[in-house]
MIDO-718045 format. One line per field, with one value per residue (C-alpha): residue number from 0; residue in three letters; chain; x, y, z. Coordinates in steps of 0.5 Angstrom, whole numbers. Layout:
BEGIN
doza: (NUM, ...)
vexti: (ALA, ...)
banu: (A, ...)
u: (X, ...)
v: (Y, ...)
w: (Z, ...)
END
This chain:
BEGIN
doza: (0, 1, 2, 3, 4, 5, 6, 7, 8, 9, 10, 11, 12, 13, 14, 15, 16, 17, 18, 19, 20, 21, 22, 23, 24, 25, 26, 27, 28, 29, 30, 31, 32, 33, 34, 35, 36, 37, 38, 39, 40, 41, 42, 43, 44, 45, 46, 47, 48, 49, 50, 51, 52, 53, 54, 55, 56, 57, 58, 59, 60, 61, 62, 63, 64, 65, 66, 67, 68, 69, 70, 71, 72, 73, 74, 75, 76, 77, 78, 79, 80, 81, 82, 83, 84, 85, 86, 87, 88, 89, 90, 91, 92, 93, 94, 95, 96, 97, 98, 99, 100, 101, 102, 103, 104, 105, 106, 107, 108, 109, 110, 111, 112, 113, 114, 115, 116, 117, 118, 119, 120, 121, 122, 123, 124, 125, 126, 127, 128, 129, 130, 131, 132, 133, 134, 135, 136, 137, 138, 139, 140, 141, 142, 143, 144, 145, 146, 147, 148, 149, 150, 151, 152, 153, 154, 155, 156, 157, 158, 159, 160, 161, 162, 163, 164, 165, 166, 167, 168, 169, 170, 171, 172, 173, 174, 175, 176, 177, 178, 179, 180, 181, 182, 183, 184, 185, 186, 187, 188, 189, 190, 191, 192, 193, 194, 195, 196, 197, 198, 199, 200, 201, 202, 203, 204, 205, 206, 207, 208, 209, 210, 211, 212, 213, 214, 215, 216, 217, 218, 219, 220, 221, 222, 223, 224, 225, 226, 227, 228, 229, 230, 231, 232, 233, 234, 235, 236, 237, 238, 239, 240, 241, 242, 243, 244, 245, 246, 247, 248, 249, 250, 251, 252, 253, 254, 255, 256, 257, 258, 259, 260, 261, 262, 263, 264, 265, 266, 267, 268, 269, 270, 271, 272, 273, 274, 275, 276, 277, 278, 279, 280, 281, 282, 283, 284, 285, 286, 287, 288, 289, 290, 291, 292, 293, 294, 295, 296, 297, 298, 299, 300, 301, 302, 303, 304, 305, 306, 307, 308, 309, 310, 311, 312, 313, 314, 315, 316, 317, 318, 319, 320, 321, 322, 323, 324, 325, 326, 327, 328, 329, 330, 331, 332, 333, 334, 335, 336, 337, 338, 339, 340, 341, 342, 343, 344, 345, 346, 347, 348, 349, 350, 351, 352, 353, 354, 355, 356, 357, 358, 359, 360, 361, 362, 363, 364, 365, 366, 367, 368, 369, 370, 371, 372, 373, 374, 375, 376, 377, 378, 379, 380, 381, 382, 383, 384, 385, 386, 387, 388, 389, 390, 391, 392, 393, 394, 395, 396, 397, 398, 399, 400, 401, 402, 403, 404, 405, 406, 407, 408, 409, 410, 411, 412, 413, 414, 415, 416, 417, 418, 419, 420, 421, 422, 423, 424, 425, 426, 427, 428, 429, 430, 431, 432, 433, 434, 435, 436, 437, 438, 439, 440, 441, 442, 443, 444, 445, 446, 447, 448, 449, 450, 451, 452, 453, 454, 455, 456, 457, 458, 459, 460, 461, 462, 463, 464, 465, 466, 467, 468, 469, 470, 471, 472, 473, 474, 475, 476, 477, 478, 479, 480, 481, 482, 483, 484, 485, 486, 487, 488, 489, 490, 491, 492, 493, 494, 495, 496, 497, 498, 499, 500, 501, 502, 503, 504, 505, 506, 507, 508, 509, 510, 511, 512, 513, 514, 515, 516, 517, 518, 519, 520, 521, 522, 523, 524, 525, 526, 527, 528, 529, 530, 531, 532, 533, 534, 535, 536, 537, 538, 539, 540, 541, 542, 543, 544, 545, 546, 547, 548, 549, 550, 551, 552, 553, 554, 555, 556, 557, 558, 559, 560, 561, 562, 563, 564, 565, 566, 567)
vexti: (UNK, UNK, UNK, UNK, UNK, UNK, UNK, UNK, UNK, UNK, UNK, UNK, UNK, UNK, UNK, UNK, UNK, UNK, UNK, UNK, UNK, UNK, UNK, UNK, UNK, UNK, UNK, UNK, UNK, UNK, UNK, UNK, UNK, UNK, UNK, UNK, UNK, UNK, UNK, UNK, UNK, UNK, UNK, UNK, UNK, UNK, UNK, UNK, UNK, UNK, UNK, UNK, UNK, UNK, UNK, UNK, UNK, UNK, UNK, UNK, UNK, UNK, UNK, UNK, UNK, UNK, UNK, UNK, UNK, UNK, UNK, UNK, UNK, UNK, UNK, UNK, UNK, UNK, UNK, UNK, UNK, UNK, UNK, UNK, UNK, UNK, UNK, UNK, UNK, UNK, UNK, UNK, UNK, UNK, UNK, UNK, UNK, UNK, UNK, UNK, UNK, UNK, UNK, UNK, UNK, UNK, UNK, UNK, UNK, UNK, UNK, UNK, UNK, UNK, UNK, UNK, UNK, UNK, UNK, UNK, UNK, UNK, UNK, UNK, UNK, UNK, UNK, UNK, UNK, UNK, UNK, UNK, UNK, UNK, UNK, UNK, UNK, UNK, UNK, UNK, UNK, UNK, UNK, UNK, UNK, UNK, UNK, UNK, UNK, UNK, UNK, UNK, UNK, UNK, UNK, UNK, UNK, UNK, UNK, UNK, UNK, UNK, UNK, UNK, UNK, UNK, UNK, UNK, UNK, UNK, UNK, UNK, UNK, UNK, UNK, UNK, UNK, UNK, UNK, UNK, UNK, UNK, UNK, UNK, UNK, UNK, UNK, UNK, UNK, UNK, UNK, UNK, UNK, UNK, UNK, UNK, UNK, UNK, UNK, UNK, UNK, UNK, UNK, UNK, UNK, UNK, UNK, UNK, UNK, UNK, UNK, UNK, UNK, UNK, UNK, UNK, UNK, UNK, UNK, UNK, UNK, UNK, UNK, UNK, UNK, UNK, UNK, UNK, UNK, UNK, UNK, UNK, UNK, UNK, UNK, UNK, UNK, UNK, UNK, UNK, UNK, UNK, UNK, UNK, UNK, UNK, UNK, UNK, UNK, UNK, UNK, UNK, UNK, UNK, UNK, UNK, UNK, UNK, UNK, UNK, UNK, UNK, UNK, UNK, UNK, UNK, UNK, UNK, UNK, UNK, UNK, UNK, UNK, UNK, UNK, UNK, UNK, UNK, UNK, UNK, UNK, UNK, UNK, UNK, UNK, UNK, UNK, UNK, UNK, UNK, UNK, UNK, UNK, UNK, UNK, UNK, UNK, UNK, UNK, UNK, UNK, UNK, UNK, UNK, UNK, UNK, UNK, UNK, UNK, UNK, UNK, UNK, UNK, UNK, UNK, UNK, UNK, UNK, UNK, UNK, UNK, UNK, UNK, UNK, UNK, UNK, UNK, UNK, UNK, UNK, UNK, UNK, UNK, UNK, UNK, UNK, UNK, UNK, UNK, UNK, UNK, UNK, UNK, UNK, UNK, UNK, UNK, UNK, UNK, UNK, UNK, UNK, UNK, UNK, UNK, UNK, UNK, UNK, UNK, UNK, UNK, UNK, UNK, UNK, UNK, UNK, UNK, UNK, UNK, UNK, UNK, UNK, UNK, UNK, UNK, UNK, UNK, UNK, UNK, UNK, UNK, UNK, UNK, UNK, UNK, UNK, UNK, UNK, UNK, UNK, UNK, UNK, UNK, UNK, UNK, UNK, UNK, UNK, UNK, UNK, UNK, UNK, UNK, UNK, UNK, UNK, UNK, UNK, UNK, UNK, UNK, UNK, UNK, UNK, UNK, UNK, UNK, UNK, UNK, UNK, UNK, UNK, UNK, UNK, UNK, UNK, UNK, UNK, UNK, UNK, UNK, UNK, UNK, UNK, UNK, UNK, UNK, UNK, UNK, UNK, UNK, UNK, UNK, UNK, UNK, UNK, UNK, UNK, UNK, UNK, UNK, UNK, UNK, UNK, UNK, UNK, UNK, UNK, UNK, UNK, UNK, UNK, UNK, UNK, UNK, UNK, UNK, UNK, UNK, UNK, UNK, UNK, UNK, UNK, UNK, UNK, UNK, UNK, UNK, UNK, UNK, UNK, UNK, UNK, UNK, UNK, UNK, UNK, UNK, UNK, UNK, UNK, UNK, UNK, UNK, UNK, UNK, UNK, UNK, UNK, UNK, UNK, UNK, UNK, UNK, UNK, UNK, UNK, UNK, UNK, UNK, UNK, UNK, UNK, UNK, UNK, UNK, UNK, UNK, UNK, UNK, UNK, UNK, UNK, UNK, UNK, UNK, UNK, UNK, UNK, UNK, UNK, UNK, UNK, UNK, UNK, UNK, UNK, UNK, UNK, UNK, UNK, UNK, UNK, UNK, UNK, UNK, UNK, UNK, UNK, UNK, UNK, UNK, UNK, UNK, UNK, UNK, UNK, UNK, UNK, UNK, UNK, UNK, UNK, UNK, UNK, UNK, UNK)
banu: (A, A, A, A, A, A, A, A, A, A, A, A, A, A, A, A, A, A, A, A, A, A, A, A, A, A, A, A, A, A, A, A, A, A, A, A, A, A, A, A, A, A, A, A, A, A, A, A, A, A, A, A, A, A, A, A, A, A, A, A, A, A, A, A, A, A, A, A, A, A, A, A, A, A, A, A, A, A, A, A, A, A, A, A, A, A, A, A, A, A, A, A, A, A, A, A, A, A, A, A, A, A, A, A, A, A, A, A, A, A, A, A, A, A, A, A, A, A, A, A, A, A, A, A, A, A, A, A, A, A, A, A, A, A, A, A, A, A, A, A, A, A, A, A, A, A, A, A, A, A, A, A, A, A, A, A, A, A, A, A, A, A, A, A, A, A, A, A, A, A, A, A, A, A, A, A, A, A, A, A, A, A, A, A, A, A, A, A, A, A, A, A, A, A, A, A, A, A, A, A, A, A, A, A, A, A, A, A, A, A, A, A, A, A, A, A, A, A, A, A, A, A, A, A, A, A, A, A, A, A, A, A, A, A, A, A, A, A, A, A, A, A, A, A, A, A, A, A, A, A, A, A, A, A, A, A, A, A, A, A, A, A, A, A, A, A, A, A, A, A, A, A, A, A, A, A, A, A, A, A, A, A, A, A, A, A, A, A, A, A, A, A, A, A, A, A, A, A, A, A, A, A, A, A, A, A, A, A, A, A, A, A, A, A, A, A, A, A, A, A, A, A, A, A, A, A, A, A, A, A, A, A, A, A, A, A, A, A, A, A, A, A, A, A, A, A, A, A, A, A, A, A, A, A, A, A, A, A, A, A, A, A, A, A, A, A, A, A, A, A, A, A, A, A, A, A, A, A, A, A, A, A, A, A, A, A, A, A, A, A, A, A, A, A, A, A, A, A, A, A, A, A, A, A, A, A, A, A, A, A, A, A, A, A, A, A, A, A, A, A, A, A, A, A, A, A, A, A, A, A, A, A, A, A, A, A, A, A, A, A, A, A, A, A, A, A, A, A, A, A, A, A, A, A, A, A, A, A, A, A, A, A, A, A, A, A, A, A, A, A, A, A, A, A, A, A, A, A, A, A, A, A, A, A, A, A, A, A, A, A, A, A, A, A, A, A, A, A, A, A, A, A, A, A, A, A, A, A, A, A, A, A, A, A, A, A, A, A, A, A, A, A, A, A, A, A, A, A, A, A, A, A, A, A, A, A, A, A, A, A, A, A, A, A, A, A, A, A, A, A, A, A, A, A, A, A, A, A, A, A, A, A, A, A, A, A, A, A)
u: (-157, -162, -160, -160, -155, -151, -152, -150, -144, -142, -142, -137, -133, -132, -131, -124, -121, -123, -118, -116, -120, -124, -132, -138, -143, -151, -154, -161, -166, -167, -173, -170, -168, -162, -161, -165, -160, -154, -156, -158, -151, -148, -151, -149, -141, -139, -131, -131, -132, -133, -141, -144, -151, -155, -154, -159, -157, -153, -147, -148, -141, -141, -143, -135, -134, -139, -138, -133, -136, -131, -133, -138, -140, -145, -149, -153, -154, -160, -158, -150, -153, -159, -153, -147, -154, -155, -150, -146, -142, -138, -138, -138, -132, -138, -139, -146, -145, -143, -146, -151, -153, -160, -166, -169, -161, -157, -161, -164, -162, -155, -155, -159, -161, -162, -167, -161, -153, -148, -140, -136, -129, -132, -139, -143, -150, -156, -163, -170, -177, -181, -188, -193, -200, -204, -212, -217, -222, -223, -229, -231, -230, -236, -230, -224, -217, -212, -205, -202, -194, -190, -183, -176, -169, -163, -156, -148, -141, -138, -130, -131, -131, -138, -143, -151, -159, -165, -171, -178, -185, -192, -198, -205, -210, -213, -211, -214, -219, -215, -209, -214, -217, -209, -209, -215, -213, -206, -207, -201, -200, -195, -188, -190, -192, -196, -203, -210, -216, -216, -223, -222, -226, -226, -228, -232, -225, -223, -217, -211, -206, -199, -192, -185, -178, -171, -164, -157, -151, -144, -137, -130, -126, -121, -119, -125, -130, -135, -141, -147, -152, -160, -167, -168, -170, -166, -166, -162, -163, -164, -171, -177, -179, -174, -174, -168, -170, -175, -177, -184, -184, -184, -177, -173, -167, -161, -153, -150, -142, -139, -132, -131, -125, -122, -128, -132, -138, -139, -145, -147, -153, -157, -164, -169, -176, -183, -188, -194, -196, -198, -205, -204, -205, -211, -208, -201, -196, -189, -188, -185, -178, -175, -168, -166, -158, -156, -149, -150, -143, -143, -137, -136, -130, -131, -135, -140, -142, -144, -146, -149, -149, -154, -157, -161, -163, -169, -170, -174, -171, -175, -172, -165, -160, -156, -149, -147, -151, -146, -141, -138, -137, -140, -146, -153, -155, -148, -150, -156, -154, -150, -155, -161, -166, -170, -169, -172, -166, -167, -161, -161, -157, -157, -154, -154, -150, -149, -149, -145, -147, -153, -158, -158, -160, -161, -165, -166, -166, -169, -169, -173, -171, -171, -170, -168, -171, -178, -178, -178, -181, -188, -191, -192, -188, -190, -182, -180, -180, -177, -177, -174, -174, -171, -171, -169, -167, -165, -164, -164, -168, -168, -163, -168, -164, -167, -173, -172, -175, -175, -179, -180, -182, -183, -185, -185, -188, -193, -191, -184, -182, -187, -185, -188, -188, -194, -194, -197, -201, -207, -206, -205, -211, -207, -205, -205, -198, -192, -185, -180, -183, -180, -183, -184, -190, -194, -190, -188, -179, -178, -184, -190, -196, -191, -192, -195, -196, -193, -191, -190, -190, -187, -185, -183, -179, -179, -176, -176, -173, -170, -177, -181, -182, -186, -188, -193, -193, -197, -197, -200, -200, -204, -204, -206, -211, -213, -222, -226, -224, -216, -217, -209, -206, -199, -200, -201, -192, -196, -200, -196, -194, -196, -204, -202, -207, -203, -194, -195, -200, -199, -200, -197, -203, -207, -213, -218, -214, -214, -213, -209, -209, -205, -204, -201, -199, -195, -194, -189, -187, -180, -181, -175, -170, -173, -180, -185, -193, -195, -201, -203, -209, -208, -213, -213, -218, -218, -222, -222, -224, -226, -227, -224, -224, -220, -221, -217, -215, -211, -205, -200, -194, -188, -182, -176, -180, -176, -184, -187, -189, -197, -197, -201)
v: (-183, -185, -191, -184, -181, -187, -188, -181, -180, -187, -183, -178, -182, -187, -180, -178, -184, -182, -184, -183, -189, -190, -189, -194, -191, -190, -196, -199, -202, -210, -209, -204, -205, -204, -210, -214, -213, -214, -221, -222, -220, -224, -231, -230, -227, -224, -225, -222, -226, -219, -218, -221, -220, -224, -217, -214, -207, -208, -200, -197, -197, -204, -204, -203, -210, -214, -208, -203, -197, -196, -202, -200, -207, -205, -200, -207, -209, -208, -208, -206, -200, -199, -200, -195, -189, -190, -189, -182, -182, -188, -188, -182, -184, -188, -186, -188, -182, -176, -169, -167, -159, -161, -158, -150, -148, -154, -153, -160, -167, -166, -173, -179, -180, -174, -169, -164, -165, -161, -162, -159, -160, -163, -165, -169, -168, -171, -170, -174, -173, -179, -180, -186, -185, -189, -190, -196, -201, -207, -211, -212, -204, -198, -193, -193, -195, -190, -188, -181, -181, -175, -174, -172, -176, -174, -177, -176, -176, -171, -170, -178, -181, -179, -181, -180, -181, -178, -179, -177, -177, -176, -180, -180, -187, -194, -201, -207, -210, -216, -209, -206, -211, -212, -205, -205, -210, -208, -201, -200, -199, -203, -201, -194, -190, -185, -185, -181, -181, -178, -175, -171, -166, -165, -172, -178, -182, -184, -188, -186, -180, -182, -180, -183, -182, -185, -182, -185, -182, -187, -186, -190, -192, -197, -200, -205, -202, -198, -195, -193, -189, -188, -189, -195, -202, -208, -215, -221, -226, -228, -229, -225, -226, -227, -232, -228, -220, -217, -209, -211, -205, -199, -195, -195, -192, -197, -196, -201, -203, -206, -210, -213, -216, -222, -227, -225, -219, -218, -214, -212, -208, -204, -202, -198, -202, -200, -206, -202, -197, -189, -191, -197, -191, -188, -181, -177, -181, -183, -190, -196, -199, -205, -206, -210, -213, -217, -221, -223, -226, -228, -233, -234, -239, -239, -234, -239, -240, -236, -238, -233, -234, -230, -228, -223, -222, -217, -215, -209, -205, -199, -194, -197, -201, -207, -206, -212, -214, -209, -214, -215, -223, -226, -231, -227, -234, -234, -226, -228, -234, -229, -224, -229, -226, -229, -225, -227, -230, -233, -237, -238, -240, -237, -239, -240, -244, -241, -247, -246, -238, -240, -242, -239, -245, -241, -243, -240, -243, -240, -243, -239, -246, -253, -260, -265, -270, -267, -264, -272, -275, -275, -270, -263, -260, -252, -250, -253, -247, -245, -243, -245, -242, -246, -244, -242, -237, -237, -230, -232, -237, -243, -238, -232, -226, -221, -227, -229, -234, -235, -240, -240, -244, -241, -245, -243, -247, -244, -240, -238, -230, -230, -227, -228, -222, -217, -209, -207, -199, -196, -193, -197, -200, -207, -209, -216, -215, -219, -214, -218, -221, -220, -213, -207, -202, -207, -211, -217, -217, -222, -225, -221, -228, -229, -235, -242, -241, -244, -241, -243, -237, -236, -230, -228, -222, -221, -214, -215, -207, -203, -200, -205, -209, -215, -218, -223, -226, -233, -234, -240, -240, -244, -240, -243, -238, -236, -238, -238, -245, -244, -237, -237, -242, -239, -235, -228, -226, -220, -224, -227, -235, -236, -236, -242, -248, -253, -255, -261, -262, -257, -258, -254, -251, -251, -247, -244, -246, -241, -242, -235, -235, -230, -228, -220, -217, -211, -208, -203, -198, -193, -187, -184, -186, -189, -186, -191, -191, -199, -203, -208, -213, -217, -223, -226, -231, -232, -238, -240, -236, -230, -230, -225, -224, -219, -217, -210, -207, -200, -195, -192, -187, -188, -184, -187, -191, -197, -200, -203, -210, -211, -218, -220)
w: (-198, -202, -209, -214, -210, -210, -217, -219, -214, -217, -224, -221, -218, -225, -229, -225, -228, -235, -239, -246, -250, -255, -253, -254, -257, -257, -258, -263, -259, -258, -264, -268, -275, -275, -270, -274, -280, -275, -272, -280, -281, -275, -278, -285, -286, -279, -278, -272, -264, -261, -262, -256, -260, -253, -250, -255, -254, -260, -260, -267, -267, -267, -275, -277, -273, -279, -285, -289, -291, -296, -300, -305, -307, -300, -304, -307, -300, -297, -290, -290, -295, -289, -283, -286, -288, -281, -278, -281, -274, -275, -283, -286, -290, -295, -301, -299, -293, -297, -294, -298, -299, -295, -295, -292, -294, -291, -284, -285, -288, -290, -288, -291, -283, -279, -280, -275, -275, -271, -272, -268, -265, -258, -259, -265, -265, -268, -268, -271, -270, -267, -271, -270, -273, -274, -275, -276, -274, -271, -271, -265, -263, -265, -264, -269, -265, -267, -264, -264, -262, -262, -260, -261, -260, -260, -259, -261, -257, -254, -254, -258, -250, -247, -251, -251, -253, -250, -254, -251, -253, -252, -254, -254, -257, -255, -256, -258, -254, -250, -248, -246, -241, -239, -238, -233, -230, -228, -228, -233, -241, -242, -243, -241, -233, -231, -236, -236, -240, -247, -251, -256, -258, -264, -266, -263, -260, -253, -250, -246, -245, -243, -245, -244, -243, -245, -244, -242, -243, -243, -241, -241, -235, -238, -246, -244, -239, -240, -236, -238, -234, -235, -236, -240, -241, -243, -247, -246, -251, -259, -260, -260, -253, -247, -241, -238, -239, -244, -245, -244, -238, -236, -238, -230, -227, -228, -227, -233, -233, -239, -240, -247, -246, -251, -252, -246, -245, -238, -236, -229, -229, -223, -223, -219, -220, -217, -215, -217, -221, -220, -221, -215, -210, -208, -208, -209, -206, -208, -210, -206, -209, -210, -213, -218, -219, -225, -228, -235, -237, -244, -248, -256, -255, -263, -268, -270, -262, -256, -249, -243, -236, -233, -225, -221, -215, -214, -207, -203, -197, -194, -201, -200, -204, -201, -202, -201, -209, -211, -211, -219, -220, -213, -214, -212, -208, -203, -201, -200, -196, -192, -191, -188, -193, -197, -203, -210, -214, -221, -226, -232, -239, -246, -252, -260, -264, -271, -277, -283, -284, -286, -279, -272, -267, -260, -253, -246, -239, -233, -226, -220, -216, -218, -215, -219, -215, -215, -222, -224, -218, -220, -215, -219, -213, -215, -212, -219, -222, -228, -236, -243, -250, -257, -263, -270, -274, -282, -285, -293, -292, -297, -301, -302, -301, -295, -293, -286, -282, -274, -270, -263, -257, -250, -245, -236, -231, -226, -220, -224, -222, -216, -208, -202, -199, -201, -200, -194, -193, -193, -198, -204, -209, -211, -202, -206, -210, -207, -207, -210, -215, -223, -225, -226, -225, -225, -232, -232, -234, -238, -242, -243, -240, -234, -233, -233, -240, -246, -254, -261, -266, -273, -276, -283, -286, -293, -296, -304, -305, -300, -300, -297, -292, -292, -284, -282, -275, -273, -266, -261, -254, -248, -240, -235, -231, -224, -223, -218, -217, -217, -214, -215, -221, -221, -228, -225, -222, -218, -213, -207, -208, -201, -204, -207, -206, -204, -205, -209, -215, -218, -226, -231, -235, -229, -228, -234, -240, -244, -252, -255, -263, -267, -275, -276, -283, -284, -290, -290, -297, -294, -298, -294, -289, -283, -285, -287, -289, -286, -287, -281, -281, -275, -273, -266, -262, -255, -252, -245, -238, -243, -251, -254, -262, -265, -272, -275, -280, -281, -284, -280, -281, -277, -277, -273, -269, -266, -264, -258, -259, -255, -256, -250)
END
């Protein structure tokens, strides 16, 4: 039987003990702004130990945990104000969510968020359009950079136990060059799949044409257990960037449990990947599989701390699931020890400490494998593979309301997240790709540099009104990259570690040093809920194997878009 049948047969089973308890509910995306106001909220007046928000996939429903919708003191606050007109399904008792007559004869906007909404007894139901238009120039470029993103989505509850969302769009544009170099190297658009070439004809603008899907549906097994079902991505952490688990690739198929019980969050997430990309093939073939399994356990002893425990294993069968990573609680190392594999298993740790409702101190650790002894010995061994994050966060910083401020450090040795063992057919393109390395289609899970790299950025969010938003972004990072000298320097999870040059000298930084520079600035004018016109100016020097400048400027309108960042 094959890892669908299994996932769908476990979805059944779980709905037959379907009990009468409360649902969780649809969640915001690890970027969105709805996320972004609730870690604010979090640091400055939460009273709650229950919101874990390192497992950045916040329920909407949880809003309630740091606000009351009935408190008409909300009504001046940017983002309780935002949060409450947001989410109609959890708050519509607000003054702020009265049901108004809309527009087209009340078929559309009756509710300040939702273009479409449907209530009747046993379903809810809410619909937007997605747009991401955007036009400018880049320096370096003859032909404009544009994007053209459509979409829907829609989400609700059924019977107030099963919830859902599903969001799907099609696109069409180019990317600034350094994406567009990643993308031919990869052979993937990050954070999508399948992908062709675009030209239009009607104007003189080429790029890609490619189109995206996200859906889950969740349901309740117990008071504190709930499983959710779908194609999606994940985050764990509180920076910008992630260590342990980023949505930087390609949406993939999982089967996710939940228990929320006193003060722990304990997360089990099982995933389908792909190690390659559609265009990896030479012709119409299925793609090869690989799994993933995580346990994130997550403990807030107190409100103002949170600690995370996270593991995962990836590992390749011939499209088939190992059951015995199936097990809820047991460490991923003893079964791979029982099974004799050789599977690839990396532990880390999460945690932030909220000072006086004004700062978040927050950092990651992440071990591939590790030795104590070798990490200090002098020898550069190239097995001491491992990552970290610190950083902080000040939302009102230096008492200016609705200023936030975020600096960030990120930092992963040579070799992290890289297997051994490659892909072998006489079908495939990329023949050098490892299986089990942490990816998927051709996209790195964690940080979008993979490894041997290190990071500081800044970011800055301003919002004087509710209309405007202020954003600017100042990056710094230094990779070292494979050359003709180090054909392997350990940057590239793709390629198998076995290629390396040797087991000690290994040096962090190795290779070509390449110098990464980044300042961008949005401005951003909301002219209703969740539609916005964007201004972008974005300045990037790249030094080292290969220099790379970039200058752009453009205007954009977005209307319920969470983004995708493309720092990288």
């Amino acid at each position: 039987m094959n890892t669908k049948g299994i996932f769908l047969i476990a979805a059944l089973i779980v709905c037959l003990f379907l009990q009468s308890c409360s649902a969780q509910s649809a969640h915001y995306g690890p970027f969105a702004t709805g996320t972004h106001y609730l870690q604010c909220l979090d640091i400055l007046d939460s009273t709650s130990v229950n919101i874990h928000t390192g497992i950045r996939n916040i329920y909407r429903k949880d809003l309630l945990n740091f606000i009351d919708p009935a408190d008409e003191s909300i009504v001046n606050d940017i983002r309780k104000s935002y949060l409450v007109q947001d989410n109609f399904l959890y708050a519509e008792d607000s003054p702020l969510n009265e049901v108004g007559k809309g527009y087209l004869k009340g078929f559309i906007y009756k509710t300040p968020a939702n273009f479409f909404s449907l209530k009747r007894k046993g379903i809810k139901l809410f619909v937007n359009p997605i747009l991401n238009i955007s036009f400018g120039q880049e320096q370096q470029f003859p032909r404009p950079r544009f994007t053209n993103l459509r979409g829907l989505e829609l989400y609700g509850e059924i019977d107030d136990k099963i919830y859902f969302y599903s969001n799907v769009f099609e696109n069409q544009g180019n990317f600034h060059g350094h994406i567009e170099r990643r993308i031919l190297e990869r052979q993937a658009i990050p954070g999508y799949s399948f992908f062709k070439p675009f030209k239009s004809n009607v104007v003189d603008l080429y790029g890609h044409d490619y189109a995206n899907a996200k859906a889950y549906f969740g349901i309740p097994i117990s008071k504190h257990i709930n499983v959710e079902l779908g194609h999606g991505s994940h985050f764990i952490g509180h920076g910008f960037h992630s260590v342990l688990m980023e949505d930087y690739s390609n949406n993939y198929f999982y089967l996710k449990f939940n228990t929320r019980i006193w003060k722990f969050h304990y997360q089990n997430l099982f995933a389908e990947l792909s190690p390659i990309s559609t265009r990896a093939f030479s012709g119409d073939n299925l793609l090869p599989k690989k799994y993933m399994a995580t346990h994130y356990l997550s403990f807030k002893p107190t409100k103002n701390i949170e600690l995370g425990l996270f593991e995962t294993i990836i590992f390749a069968r011939t499209n088939d699931f190992e059951f015995q990573y199936l097990n809820p609680v047991i460490l991923y190392r003893t079964v791979e020890y029982y099974l004799n594999s050789a599977d690839n298993v990396l532990i880390g740790l999460n945690g932030k400490w909220n000072i006086k409702n004004r700062v978040s101190l927050y950092g990651q650790f992440l071990a591939d494998e590790f030795n104590f002894s070798e990490a200090f010995g002098g020898n550069e061994w190239w097995g001491n593979k491992f990552g970290f994050q610190a950083g902080i966060f000040y939302p009102d910083a230096f008492g200016v309301k609705n200023l936030d401020v975020r600096v960030e450090a990120n930092a992963v040795r040579p070799f992290t997240y890289t297997h051994r063992d490659t892909l072998s057919s006489d079908d495939l393109v990329f023949v050098q790709n490892s299986i089990a390395n942490y990816s998927n289609y051709n996209q790195p899970l964690a940080h979008p540099l993979g490894a041997n790299f290190q990071e500081a950025l800044t970011l800055i969010k301003y919002q004087p009104t509710k209309k405007i938003m202020m954003t600017a972004l100042i990056s710094y990072a230094q990779q070292g990259r494979s050359n003709a000298a180090i054909p392997n320097a350990g940057n590239d999870i793709l390629l198998p570690n076995e290629s390396r040059s040797g087991d000690f000298g290994i040096a962090f930084l190795q290779g070509d040093l390449t110098s990464i520079t980044s300042f961008k600035l949005d401005l951003s004018y909301s002219f209703f809920h969740n539609y916005a016109v964007n201004l972008t100016y974005l300045n990037r020097r790249e030094v080292g194997g290969i220099n790379l400048n970039t200058d752009y400027f453009g205007i954009g309108i977005q209307a319920n878009f969470d983004g995708h960042r493309l720092d990288y």
